[in-house]
C-alpha positions in Angstrom: 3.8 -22.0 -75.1 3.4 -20.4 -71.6 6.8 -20.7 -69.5 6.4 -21.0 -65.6 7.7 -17.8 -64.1 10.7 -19.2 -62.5 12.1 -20.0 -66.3 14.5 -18.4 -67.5 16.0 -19.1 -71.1 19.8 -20.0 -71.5 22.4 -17.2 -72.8 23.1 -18.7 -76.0 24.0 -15.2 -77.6 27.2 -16.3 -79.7 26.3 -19.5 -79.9 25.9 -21.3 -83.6 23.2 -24.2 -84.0 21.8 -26.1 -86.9 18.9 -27.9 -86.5 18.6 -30.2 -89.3 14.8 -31.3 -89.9 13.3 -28.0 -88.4 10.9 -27.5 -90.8 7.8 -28.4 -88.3 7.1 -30.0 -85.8 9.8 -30.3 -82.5 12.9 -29.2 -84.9 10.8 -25.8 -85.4 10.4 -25.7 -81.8 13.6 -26.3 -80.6 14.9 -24.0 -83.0 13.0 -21.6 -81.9 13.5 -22.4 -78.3 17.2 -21.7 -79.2 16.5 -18.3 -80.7 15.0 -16.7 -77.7 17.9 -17.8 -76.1 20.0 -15.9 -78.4 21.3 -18.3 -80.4 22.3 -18.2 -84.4 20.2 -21.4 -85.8 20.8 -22.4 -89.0 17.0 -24.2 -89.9 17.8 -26.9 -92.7 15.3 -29.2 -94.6 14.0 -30.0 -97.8 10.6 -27.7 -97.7 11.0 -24.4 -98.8 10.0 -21.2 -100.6 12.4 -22.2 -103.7 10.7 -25.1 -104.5 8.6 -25.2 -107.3 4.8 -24.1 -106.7 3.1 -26.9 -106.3 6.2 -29.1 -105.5 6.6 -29.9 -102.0 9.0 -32.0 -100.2 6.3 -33.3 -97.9 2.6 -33.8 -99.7 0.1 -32.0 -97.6 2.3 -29.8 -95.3 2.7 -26.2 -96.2 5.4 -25.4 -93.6 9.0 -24.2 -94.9 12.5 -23.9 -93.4 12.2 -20.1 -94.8 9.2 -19.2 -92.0 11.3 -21.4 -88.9 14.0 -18.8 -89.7 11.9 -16.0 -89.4 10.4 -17.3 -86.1 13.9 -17.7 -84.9 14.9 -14.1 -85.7 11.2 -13.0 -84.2 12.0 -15.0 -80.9 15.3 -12.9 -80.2 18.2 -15.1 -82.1 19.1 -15.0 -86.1 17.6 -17.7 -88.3 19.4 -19.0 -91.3 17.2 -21.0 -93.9 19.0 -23.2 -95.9 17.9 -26.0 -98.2 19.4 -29.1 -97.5 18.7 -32.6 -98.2 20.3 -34.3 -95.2 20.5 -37.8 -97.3 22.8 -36.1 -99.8 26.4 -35.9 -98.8 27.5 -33.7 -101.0 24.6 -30.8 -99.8 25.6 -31.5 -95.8 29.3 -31.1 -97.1 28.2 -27.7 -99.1 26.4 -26.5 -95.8 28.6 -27.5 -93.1 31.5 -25.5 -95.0 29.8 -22.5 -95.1 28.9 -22.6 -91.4 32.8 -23.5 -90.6 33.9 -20.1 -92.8 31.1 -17.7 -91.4 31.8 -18.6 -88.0 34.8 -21.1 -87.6 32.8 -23.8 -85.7 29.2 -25.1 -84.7 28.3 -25.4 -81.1 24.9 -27.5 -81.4 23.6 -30.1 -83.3 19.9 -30.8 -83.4 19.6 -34.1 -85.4 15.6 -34.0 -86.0 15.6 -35.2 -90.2 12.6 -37.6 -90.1 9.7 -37.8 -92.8 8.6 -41.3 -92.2 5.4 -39.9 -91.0 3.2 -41.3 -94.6 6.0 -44.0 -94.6 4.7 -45.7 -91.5 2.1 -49.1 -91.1 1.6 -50.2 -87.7 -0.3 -53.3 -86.6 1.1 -55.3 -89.4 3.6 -58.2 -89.3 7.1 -56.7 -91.2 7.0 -59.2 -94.0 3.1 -57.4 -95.3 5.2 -54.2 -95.0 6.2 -51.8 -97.8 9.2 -52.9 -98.6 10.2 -49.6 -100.5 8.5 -47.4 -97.8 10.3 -49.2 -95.2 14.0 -48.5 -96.8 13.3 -45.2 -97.2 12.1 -44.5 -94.0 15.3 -46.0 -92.8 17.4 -43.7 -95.2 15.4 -40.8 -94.3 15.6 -41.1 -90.4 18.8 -42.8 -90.1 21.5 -41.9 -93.0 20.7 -38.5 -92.5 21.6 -38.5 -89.0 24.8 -40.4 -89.7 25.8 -38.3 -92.5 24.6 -34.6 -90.8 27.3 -35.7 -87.9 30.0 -37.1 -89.9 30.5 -33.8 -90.9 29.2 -31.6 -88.5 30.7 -33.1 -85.2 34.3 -32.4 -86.3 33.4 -28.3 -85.9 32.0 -28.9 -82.3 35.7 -30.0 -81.0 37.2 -28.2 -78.9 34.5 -26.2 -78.4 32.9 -25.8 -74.9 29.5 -26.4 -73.3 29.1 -28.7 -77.6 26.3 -30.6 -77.3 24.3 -33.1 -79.9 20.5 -33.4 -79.8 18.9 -37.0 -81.2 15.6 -36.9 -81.6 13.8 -40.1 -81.5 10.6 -41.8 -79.3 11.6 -42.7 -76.2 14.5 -44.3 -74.4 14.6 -48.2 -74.2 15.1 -51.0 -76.4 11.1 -51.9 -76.3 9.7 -52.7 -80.0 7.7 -50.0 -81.5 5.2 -51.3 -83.1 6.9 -51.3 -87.0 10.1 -52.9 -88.0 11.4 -50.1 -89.7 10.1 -47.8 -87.4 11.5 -49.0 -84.5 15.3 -49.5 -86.6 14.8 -46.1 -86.9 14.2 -44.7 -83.8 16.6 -47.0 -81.7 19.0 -46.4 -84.6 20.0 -42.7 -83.3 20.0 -44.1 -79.7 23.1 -46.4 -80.7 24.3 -43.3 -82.6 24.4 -40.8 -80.1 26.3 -43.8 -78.1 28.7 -43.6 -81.0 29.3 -40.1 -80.2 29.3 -40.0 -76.9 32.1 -42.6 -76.6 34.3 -41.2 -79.2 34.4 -37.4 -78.3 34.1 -36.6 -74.9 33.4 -32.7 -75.8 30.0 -33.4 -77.7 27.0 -34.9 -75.5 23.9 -36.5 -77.2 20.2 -36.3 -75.5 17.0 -37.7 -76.8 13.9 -36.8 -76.4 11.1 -39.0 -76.6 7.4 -39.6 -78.2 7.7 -36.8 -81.1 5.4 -36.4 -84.1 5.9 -33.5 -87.0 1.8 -33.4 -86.9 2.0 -32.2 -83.2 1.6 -28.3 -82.7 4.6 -26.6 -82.1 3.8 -25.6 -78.6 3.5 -29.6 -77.4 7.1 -29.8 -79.2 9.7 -27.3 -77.4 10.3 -29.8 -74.9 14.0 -29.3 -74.8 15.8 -27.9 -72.1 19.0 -26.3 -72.7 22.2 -26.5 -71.1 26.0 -25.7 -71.4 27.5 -27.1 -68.6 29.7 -30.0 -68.5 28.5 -32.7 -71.3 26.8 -35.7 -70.5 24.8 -38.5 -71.8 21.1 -37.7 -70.9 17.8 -38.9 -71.9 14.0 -37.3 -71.3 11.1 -38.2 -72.5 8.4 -35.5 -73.0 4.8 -35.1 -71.7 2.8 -37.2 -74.6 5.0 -40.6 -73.8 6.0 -43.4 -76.2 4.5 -45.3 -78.3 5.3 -48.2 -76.3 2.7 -47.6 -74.1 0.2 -47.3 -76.9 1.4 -50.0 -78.6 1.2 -52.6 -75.8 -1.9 -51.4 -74.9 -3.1 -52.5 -78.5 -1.8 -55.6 -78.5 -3.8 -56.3 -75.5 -7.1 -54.9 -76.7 -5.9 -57.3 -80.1 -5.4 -60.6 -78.1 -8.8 -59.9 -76.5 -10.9 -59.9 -79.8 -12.3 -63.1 -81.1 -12.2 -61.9 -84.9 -9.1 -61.5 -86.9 -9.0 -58.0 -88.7 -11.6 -57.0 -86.1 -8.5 -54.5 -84.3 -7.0 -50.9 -85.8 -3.9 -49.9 -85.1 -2.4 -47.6 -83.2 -1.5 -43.7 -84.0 2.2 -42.5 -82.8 
């Protein structure tokens, strides 16, 4: 990703992060992003080396947690790989304890567990929805998120410049398209509320219109900063799916023949 030549990258040397999700996708690129910065990023997921050949977490997607760390340590920081199923209390529990004895505290929190890629049907009413799909998108994309921060957040206290990164698609409270999809996404907008209002140490951002099939140099969209916390939200330079979808839905009302329509990508 080319940088303008007035950036320059944070001084995050010191600094502990764990990006949960950052297999592929924008959690590989913001880890990264926090590695040239200096940062230690610990790059969780389910997709990795250890798994069985032939076995992985995500059908068709060859990425693993292992080769994020490795670009971490490449782009100046330290990477940390470790396999973590973010739906699983008792494997969040096992990581976050070894991050609070190696280095007594966490200082940011990149909440990116998705996988509801293959789980998603858009252009569908939500009763002809997978049922099953749509529940496990919602354990996927939103448990994990609860769970990562009930146990992570209580290492960022007291610690200064903590902040909490939610990634979701977009910033408003339009409907995206899919039931379950949009419970998803506007889930971790009311969680990073949550946050917010209880601990005034830890901020929460979101960034918008993210996909784990986009390259990673159209995902390090993040900009990082230690100053005093704050609620903020950006949106990145692909948009939402709002946009796309409402767009659709005119291009729908417009045809004469049911089932004439497709629906739209995200």
């Amino acid at each position: 990703m080319k940088r303008s030549a007035a950036y320059r990258a944070p001084d995050l040397r010191g600094k502990i992060a764990l990006v949960a999700g950052g297999t592929r996708g924008a959690g590989r690129g913001i880890a990264i992003a926090l590695g040239e910065a200096g940062a230690t990023v610990y790059c969780t997921g389910r997709s990795s080396r250890k798994n069985p050949r032939g076995m992985s977490a995500t059908p068709g997607r060859p990425e693993t947690i292992e080769e994020t760390a490795e670009l971490v340590t490449a782009a100046g920081g330290r990477g940390i790989s470790v396999k973590v199923d973010h739906t699983e209390t008792t494997e969040v529990k096992k990581l976050v304890a070894a991050i609070k004895r190696r280095h007594h505290g966490l200082d940011i929190l990149v909440n990116d567990v998705w996988g509801g890629d293959a789980l998603t049907e858009f252009g569908k009413p939500f009763w002809k929805l997978k049922l099953d799909d749509g529940l496990r998108m919602l354990k996927q994309a939103i448990h994990s998120h609860i769970i990562t921060s009930h146990y992570a957040v209580p290492l960022m206290l007291g610690r200064e410049g903590g902040i909490i990164f939610e990634i979701t698609d977009g910033d408003a409270f339009y409907y995206r398209g899919n039931l379950f999809y949009d419970l998803a996404k506007i889930s971790v907008i009311r969680l990073a509320f949550a946050m917010r209002c209880w601990n005034t140490l830890v901020s929460a951002r979101l960034t918008g219109g993210t996909s784990a099939r986009r390259p990673r140099s159209q995902s390090r969209t993040v900009e990082i900063r230690t100053t005093r916390p704050t609620i903020s939200w950006c949106q990145n330079r692909h948009g939402t799916s709002a946009g796309r979808w409402s767009r659709w839905r005119q291009i729908q009302r417009s045809k004469a023949r049911v089932g004439e329509s497709s629906a739209p990508g995200h």
